[in-house]
C-alpha positions in Angstrom: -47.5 32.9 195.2 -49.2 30.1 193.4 -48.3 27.7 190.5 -50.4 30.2 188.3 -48.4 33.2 189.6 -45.3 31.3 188.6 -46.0 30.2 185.1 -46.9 33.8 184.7 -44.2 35.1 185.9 -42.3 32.8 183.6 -43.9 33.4 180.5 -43.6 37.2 181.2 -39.6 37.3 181.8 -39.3 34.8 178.7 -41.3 37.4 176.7 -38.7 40.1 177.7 -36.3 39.0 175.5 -33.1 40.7 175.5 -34.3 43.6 178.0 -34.0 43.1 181.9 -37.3 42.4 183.0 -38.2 42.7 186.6 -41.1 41.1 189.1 -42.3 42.5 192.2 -43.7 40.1 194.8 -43.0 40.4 198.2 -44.3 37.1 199.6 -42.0 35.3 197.0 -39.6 35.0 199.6 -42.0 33.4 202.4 -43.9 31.2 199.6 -41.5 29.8 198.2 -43.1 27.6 195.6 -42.8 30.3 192.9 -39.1 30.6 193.0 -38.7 27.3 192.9 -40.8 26.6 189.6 -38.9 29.4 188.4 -36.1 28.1 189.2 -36.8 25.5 187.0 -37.1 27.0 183.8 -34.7 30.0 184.2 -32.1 29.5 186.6 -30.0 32.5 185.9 -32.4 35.1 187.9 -31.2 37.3 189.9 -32.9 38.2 192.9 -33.3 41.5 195.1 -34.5 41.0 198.2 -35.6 43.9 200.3 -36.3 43.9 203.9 -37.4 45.7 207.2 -38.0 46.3 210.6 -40.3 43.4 211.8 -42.5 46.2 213.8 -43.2 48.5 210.7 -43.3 45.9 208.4 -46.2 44.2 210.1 -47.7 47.7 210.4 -47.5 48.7 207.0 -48.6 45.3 205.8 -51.6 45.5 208.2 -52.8 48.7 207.2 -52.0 47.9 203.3 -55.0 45.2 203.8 -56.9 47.8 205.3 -56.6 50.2 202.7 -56.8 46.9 200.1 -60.3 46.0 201.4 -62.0 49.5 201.6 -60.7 50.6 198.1 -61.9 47.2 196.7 -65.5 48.0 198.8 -64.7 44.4 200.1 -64.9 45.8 204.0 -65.5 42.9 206.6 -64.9 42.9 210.5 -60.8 42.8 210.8 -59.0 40.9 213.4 -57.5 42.7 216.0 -53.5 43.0 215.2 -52.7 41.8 218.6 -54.8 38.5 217.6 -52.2 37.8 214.7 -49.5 36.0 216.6 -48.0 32.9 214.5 -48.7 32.0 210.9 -51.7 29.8 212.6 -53.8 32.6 213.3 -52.6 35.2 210.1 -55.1 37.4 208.2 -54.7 37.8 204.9 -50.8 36.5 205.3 -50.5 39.4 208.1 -48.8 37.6 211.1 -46.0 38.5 213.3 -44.2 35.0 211.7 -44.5 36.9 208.2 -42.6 40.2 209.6 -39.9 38.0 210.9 -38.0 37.9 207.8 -35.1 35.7 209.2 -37.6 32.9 208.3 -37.7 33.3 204.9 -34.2 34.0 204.4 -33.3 30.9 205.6 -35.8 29.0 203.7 -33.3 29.7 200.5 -30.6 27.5 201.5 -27.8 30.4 201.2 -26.2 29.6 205.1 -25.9 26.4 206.8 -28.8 25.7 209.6 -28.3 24.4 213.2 -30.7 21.1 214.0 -32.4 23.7 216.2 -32.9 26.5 213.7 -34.4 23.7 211.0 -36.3 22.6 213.8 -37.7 26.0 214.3 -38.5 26.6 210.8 -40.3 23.4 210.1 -42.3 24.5 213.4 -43.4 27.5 211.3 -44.8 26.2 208.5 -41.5 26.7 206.6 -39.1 24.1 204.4 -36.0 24.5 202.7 -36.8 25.3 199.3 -32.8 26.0 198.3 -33.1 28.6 195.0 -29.7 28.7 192.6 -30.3 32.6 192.3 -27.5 34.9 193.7 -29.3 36.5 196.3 -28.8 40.7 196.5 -29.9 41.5 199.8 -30.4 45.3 201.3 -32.4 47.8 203.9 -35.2 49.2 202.8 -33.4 52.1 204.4 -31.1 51.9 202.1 -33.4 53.7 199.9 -33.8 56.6 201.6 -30.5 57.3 202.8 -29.6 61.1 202.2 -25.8 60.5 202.7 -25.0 61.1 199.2 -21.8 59.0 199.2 -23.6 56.0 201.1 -26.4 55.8 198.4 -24.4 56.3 195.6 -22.6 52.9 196.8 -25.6 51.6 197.2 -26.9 52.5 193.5 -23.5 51.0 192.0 -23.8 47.8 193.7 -27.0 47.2 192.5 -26.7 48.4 189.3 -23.3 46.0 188.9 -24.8 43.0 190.9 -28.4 43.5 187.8 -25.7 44.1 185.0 -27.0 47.4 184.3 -25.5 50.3 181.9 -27.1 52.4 183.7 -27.1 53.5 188.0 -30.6 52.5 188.9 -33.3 56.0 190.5 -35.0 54.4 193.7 -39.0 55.6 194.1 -41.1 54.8 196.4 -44.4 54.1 195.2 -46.0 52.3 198.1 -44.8 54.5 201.2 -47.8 53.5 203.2 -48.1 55.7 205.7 -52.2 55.5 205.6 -52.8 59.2 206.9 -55.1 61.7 205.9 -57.3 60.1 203.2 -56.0 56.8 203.0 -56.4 56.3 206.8 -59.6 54.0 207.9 -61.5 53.7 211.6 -59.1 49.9 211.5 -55.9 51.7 210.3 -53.4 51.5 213.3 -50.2 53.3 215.0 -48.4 50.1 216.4 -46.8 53.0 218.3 -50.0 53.2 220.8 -49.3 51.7 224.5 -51.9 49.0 223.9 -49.9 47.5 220.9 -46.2 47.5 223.7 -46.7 43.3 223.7 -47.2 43.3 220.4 -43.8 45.6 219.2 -41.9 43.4 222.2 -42.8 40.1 220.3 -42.2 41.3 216.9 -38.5 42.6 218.3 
């Protein structure tokens, strides 16, 4: 997220008014900088914060940019997934640091660190970038959970953690399986044998 992303994301909410106005941007939480100029200027956001399994996240992630470059007719010659180990050698933010969502979690300044884990983080890339926003934190599981009482819960919790009148309807608009016509000849199944090193090192 960029300085631009942030003042836009600023003047949008402060155009909202009284209505709860929401943002979706997934690598908020690993760059940082947006939330923090938010921060700035509106320190009473709340924010939900999503997250899942490193190995399908950096699947569905990878094949998103696949699916991103052949619908924008902007196809080039993709790096091998197994080639994008560490943030150092990412493509198009796709790296196995980026599915490791410990990292940015503890960017926020929410827990205390160890000298070792701040030492690990600054080895990534990474800096404390402590946000004032209560934090609501969940499995992207959690959204299709089919025990009834379980994701009713769920629903509540949000809804009275956003200050809602009203128990919130999850969709999922961006499953991302890439099959049938959204698959591509660089589309992959992190489930083949020849991705086993890369699945261990994401777990």
């Amino acid at each position: 997220a960029s300085t631009n992303d942030a003042d836009a994301d600023a003047d949008a909410i402060g155009a909202a008014g009284s209505i709860k106005h929401g943002i979706k941007c997934p690598l908020s939480v690993w760059h940082t900088i947006g939330l923090q100029k938010l921060a700035q200027s509106m320190p009473n956001v709340k924010l939900v914060i999503g997250v899942r399994h490193p190995v399908w996240f950096f699947q569905s992630y990878y094949n998103y940019r696949i699916t991103s470059m052949h619908d924008k007719k902007t196809v080039v010659e993709v790096p091998p997934a197994e080639s994008l180990i560490g943030i150092e050698h990412h493509w198009k933010d796709v790296s196995t640091d980026i599915a490791r969502f410990e990292l940015g979690l503890m960017q926020l300044g929410k827990v205390e660190l160890s000298g070792q884990e701040l030492t690990h983080l600054t080895s990534k890339g990474r800096q404390m970038a402590e946000i004032p926003y209560q934090i609501f934190l969940y499995s992207i599981e959690q959204l299709d959970d089919t025990d009834e009482k379980r994701s009713a819960v769920f629903s509540n919790d949000m809804q009275r953690f956003l200050g809602l009148d009203e128990p919130i309807s999850f969709t999922r608009e961006n499953v991302n399986h890439f099959v049938g016509a959204k698959r591509h000849p660089e589309t992959i199944d992190i489930c083949e044998p020849r991705f086993d090193s890369l699945r261990s090192l994401l777990v």
